[in-house]
N, C-alpha and C positions, 0 to 999 in steps of 0.2 A: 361394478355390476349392480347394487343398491338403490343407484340413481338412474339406471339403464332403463329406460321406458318400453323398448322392448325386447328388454329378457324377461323369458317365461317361467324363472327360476322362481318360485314364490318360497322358498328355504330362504334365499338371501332376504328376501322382502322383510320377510318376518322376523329379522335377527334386529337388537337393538343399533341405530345410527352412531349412535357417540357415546363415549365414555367421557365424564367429565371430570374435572381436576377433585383430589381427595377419594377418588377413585383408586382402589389397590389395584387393579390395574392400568390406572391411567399410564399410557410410555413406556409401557411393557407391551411384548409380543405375545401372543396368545400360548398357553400351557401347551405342550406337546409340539409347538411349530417347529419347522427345522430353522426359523429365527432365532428361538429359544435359544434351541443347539447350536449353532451357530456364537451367539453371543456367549453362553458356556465354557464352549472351547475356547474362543477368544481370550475370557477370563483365565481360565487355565495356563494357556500359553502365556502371559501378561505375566500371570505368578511364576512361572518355572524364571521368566528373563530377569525378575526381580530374587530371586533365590541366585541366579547364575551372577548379580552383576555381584551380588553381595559379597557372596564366596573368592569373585575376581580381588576385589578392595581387599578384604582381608586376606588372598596369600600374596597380592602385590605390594600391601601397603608399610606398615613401622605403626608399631604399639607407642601410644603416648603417655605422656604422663599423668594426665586423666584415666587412663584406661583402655579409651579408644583407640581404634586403627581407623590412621588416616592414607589418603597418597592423595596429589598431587592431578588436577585433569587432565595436565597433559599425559603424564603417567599410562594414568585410567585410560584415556584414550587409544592411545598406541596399542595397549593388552587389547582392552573392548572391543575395537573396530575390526580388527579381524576374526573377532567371531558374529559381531552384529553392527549393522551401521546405524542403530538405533540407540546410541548410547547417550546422549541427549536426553530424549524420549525418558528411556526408563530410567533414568536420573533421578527427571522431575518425579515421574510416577512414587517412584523412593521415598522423594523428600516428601510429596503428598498422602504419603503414609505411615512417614515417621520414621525411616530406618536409616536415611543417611541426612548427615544438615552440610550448607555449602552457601558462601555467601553469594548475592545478586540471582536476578532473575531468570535468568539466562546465559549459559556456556556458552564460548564460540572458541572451538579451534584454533589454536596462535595466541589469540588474545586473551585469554584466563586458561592457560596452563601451568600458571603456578596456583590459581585459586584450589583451595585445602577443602577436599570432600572426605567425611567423619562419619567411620559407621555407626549408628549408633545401637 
């Protein structure tokens, strides 16, 4: 509507075009939008499935002699998938946060179900 030649809005008119990079809000949605909230809840939900896979790994898994509880993807799998078919997903999310380590880049069903995921 900023670029709208004619809307008669002159609120919009007079609002700044662009926010530019180094900008604290640059890629952010604006304070109070239901974007905001939106993204929020999102994160929240995100956290509860990384708290739930955690919890799954250690009562499925075997204490080692490091200390760690490990199991097995295929394991993992079997338990996970029937409560979320995002078990993939919050894997990765895990490792990119530091709480479980697992070799290779990428799980796939069948074929890395002995690969050893470590809570840490």
């Amino acid at each position: 509507q900023r670029k709208n030649p004619f809307s008669s809005d002159n609120k919009l008119a007079s609002r700044a075009l662009h926010i530019h990079r180094g900008d604290p809000a640059y890629g952010r949605p604006p304070e109070g939008s239901q974007t905001e909230q939106r993204g929020k809840d999102a994160h929240l939900h995100v956290g509860k499935e990384l708290e739930e896979l955690c919890w799954i790994i250690r009562s499925t898994g075997k204490m080692g002699e490091d200390g760690h509880v490990s199991v097995t993807f295929g394991r993992l799998f079997e338990t996970y998938v029937t409560i979320s078919n995002k078990v993939v997903g919050i894997l990765l999310r895990a490792r990119k946060h530091g709480l479980v380590h697992f070799e290779g880049e990428m799980l796939w069903q069948g074929k890395d179900d002995d690969v050893i995921i470590t809570l840490l």
